[in-house]
N, C-alpha and C positions, 0 to 999 in steps of 0.2 A: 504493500500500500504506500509507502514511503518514497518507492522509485515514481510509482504513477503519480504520485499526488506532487513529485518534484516536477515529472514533465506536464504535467497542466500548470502550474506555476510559469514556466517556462514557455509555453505555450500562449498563456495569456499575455507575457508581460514581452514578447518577441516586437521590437519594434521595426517598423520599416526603413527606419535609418539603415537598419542590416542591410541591404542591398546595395548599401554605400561599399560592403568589400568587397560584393560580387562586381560593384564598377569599377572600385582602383584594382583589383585583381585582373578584370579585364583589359585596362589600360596599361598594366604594367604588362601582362603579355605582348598587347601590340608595339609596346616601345620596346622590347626585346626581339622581335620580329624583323623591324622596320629600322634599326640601327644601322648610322651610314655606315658605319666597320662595325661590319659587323661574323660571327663565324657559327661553323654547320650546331656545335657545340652549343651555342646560345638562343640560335635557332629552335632547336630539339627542348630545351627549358620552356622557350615563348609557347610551343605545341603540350608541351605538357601542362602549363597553366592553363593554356584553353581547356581542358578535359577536363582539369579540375573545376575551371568557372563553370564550364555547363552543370557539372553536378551541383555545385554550388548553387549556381540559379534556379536550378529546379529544386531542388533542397528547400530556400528558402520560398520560393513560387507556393510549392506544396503545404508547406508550414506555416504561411499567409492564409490560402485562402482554407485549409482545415482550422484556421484561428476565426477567421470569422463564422465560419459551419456551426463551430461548438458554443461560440460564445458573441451571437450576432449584436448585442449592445456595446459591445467594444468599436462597432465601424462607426458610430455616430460619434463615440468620443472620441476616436479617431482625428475623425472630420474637423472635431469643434476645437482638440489641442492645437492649440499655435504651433509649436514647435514639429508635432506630429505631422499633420496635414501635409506641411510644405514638403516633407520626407516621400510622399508617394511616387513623386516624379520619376525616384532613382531607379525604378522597377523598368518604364519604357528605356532608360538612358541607358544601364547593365546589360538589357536585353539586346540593344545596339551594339556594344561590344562585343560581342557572337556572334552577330551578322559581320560583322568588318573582318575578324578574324576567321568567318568561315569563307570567307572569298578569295583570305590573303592564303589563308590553309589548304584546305578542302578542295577550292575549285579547281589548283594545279595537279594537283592528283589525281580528282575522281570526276571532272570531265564539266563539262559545260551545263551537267542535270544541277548539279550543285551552285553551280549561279540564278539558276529560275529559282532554286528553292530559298536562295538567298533573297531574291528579289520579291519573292511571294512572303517572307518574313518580314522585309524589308517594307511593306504595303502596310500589314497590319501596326509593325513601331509604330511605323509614322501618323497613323491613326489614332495610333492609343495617345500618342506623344500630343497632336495637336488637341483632340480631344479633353484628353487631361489637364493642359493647359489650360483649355478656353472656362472650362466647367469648374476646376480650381477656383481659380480668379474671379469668375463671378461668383460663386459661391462664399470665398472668403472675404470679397470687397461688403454682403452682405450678412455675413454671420461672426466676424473677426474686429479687433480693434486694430484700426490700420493706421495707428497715428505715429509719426516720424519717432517718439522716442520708443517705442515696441520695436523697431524695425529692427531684424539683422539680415545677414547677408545669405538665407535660407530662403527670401523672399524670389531668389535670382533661380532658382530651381524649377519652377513651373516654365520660365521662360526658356530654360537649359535644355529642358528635353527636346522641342522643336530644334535648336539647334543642333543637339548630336543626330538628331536623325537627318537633318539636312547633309548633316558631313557625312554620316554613310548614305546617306541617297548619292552623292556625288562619288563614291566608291565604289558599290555596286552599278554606278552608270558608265562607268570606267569598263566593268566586265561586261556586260551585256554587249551581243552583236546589232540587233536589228533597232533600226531608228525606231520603230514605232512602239518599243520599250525605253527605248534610251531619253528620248526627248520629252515624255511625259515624267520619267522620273527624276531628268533635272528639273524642270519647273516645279511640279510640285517639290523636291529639295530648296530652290532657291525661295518660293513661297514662304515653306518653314521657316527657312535662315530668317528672311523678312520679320514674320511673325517675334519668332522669338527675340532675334539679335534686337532689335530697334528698340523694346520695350525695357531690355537688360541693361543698354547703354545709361536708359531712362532713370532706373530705378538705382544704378551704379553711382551716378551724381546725387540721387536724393541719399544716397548712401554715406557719401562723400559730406554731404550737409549734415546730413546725423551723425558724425564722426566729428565736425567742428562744432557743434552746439552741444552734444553731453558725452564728448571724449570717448578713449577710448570702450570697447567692449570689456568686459567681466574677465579676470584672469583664467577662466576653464574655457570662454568661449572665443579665446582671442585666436586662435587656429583657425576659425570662421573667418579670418581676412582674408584667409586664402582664395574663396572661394570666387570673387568677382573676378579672378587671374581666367577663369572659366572662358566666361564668354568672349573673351581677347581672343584666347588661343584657339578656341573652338568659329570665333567669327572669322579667324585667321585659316583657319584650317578650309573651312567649309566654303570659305570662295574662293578660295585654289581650286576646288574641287570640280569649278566650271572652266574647263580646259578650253574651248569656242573663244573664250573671251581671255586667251591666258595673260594680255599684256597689262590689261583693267585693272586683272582679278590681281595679278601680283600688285602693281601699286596700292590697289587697298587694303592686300593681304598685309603687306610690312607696317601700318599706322597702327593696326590692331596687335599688331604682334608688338611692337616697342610699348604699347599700352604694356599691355600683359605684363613684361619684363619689368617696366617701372612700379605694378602694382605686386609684383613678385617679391620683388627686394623689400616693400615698404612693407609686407606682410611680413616677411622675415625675421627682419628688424624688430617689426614691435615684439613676435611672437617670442623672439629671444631677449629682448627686456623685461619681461613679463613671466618667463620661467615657467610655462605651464606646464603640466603632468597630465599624462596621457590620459585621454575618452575615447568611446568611441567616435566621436564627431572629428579625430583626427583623420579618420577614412575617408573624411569628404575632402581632403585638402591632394591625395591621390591624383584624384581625375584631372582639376586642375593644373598642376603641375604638370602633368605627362599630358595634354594636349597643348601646351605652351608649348613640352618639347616635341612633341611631333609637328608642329606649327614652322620650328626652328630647322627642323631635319626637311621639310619639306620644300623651305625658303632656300634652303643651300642645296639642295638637289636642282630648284627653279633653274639658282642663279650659278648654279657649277661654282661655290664659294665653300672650300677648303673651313674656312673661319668659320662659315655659320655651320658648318657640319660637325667640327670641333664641337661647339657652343652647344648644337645638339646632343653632341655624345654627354656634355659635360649635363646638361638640364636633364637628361636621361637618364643618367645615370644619379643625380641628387632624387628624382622623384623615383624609381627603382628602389633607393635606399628607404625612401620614406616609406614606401611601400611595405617594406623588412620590418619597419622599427615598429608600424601601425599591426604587422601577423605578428608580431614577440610581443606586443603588447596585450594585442586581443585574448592568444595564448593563456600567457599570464592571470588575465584577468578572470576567463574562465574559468583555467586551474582553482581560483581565489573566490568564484562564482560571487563574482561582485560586478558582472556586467551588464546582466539581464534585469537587474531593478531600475524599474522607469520610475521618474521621480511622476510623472502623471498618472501611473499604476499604484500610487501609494496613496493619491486621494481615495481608490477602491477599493482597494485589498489595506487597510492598516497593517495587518500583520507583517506588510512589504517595510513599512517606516523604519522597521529597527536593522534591516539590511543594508548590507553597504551599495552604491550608487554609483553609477555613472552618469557623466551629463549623457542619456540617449535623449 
């Protein structure tokens, strides 16, 4: 009775933040992949994280929606948590990481079936992603208090998913042969980028404002700077991804990317004056960072530039590490089962209060 009554515990209190490690698991894969020097050795690593993210993602997919099956009053407080809600997006965005990696994988191997099934994957993301988006956001503008000093940079997530699935739209349209797949699925990717990117740069400034009027973030949540590094690298990423237009795409690929970089360092910075200690919320800082550095790898492949290939290996290899430090920590905390108490799960289970915590 002890074992079961641990996994409904566990169960209940599983948040959707988790899906933030099947996303920097997945990204750390592709930037092990996609390395300008890169060798067969490290290659074979980036194929073996793919294996493990798809189990991962279906692992926690399964353990989501069996959480709402058992215990369906939890999707409403879900909905109505601040911190919660904004977490759902990571689900379309993780699941984007498996379409990219099964095209850069799969499809040289096992034949051109595996790019349709990519692309048929690739339909429903982009669905779920805009979808999620739109319905979010209306939803939260009227159910949430949406006033500047509540804000943090979790808010950029609903905007986030349209943009990762823009940038695999423009990657799966990379493998596809016939126009009449190819050029439906760049517009709608460019659509996405639209959608999301425009509103993220929006909320980034009001960000920027909320950071001069009541200073920095709370020392647990200051890893959360990372997170506007996001939409730089991924708006960088995602309009390279329109090859037709390649001389545009790169001049407004490089503004976006020198963004990123400058909001990189200044996350850095605070986050090491601040001396925070590991959450899980350091998984969100993953994605970020490895789309800046694929952003970087993909600028210096543009431009046949030695330096920025360097710069990539070097971004890749810092968001790689962080990747390491986020599974040793996760690990750990496991071991210590001090991960899984939600401090929003301890309004309803009291018995959760005297558990130790992490910010999920």
């Amino acid at each position: 009775m002890a074992i079961v009554d641990e996994l409904r515990r566990i169960l209940r209190e599983l948040s959707p933040l988790w899906f933030s490690v099947a996303l920097g698991t997945g990204m750390t894969a592709m930037l092990l992949h996609q390395l300008p020097y890169n060798a067969s050795a490290i290659r074979w690593i980036a194929i073996a994280l793919f294996a493990f993210n798809i189990f991962l993602f279906c692992f926690l997919l399964v353990l989501s929606v069996l959480r709402f099956i058992l215990y369906p009053f939890l999707l409403r407080i879900v909905l109505l948590h601040n911190a919660q809600v904004f977490s759902l997006p990571l689900i379309p965005m993780s699941f984007a990481t498996l379409i990219n990696l099964t095209v850069w994988i799969c499809t040289p191997v096992w034949g051109p079936w595996v790019t349709i099934l990519a692309w048929v994957l690739w339909w429903i993301d982009a669905t779920l992603s805009f979808v999620m988006c739109s319905i979010l956001i209306f939803g939260i503008l009227w159910t949430h208090d949406m006033r500047s000093a509540n804000m943090t940079t979790t808010w950029l997530l609903p905007f986030l998913a349209p943009i990762v699935a823009a940038s695999s739209g423009g990657l799966v349209a990379e493998a596809l042969d016939q126009d009449s797949q190819v050029i439906p699925t760049l517009i709608t990717a460019f659509v996405l980028w639209s959608v999301g990117f425009l509103p993220a740069m929006a909320l980034i400034i009001l960000y920027a404002h909320r950071l001069l009027e009541y200073k920095m973030p709370s020392r647990q949540q200051v890893m959360s700077l990372v997170l506007p590094v996001g939409p730089f690298g991924l708006g960088s990423l995602g309009i390279q991804s329109h090859n037709g237009i390649h001389g545009i795409s790169l001049l407004t690929a490089i503004p976006f990317w020198a963004c990123g970089l400058w909001w990189l360092v200044f996350a850095i910075t605070s986050a090491i004056r601040a001396r925070t200690t590991f959450n899980l919320e350091w998984w969100s800082t993953t994605f970020p960072t490895g789309a800046l550095a694929l952003a970087t790898v993909q600028i210096g492949r543009d431009l046949a530039s030695d330096f920025m290939k360097i710069l990539g290996m070097v971004l890749s290899a810092g968001s790689i590490l962080l990747w390491l430090v986020c599974f040793l920590g996760t690990v750990r905390m496991m071991v210590n089962k001090s991960i899984l108490s939600s401090s929003y799960m301890a309004e309803i289970y009291p018995h959760t209060q005297g558990t130790r915590r992490s910010s999920v």
